[in-house]
N, C-alpha and C positions, 0 to 999 in steps of 0.2 A: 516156131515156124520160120523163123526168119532166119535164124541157125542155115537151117538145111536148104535155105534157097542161098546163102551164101558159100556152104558145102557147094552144089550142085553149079555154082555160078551162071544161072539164069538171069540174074540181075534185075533190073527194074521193070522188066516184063511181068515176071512171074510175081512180085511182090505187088503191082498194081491187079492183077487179074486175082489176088489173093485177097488185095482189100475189097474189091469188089464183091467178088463172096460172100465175103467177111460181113459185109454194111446189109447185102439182101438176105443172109440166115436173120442178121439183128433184126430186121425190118419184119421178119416172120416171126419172133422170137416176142416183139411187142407187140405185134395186129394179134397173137394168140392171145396174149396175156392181157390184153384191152376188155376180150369178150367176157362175160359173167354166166352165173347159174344157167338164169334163165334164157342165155342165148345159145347154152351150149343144148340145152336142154330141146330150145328149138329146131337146133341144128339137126341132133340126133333124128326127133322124130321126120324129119322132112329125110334123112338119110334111109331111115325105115323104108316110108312112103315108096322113095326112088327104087329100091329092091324089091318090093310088094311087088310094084308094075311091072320092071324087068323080069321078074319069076326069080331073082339069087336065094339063096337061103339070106333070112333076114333076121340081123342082130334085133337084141332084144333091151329094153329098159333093165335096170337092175330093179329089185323089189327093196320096200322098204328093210332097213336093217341086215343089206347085206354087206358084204364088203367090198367099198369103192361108192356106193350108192351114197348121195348127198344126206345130211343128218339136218333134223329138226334146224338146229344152230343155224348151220349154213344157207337155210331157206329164210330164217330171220334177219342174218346178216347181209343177205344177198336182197331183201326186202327193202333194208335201208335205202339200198343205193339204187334201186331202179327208177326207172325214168317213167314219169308220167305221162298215160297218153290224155 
């Protein structure tokens, strides 16, 4: 990227408004990667809920044993780590 801002000769304008970017994708990139099973899991159903209300057509849970659906492992694994209330 830095190539083509010195192609383009924008110079330290473009390379600061670049790492800005840059720094708030990362900053999504680890608040994603922070959440677990069970929070995405929450997440999901409260996204349900909101479309129920609005009337959209509303996504669905997967079923056990489909594909993309969390496995046995990953509810053990993710057991480990959760936090106690």
């Amino acid at each position: 990227m830095l190539e083509i801002i010195a192609i383009f000769g924008f110079g330290v304008v473009v390379s600061v408004i670049f790492d800005q970017i840059w720094k708030q994708n990362k900053r999504k990139e680890q608040e994603m990667a922070k959440t677990g099973l069970y929070a995405n899991i929450h997440a999901k159903q409260e996204r349900i809920a909101k479309q129920k209300a609005e009337g959209k057509p509303v996504e669905r849970m997967r079923k056990v044993g489909a594909k993309g659906a969390p496995t046995a492992a990953a509810f053990k694994a993710s057991a480990k780590t959760a936090k106690k209330k």
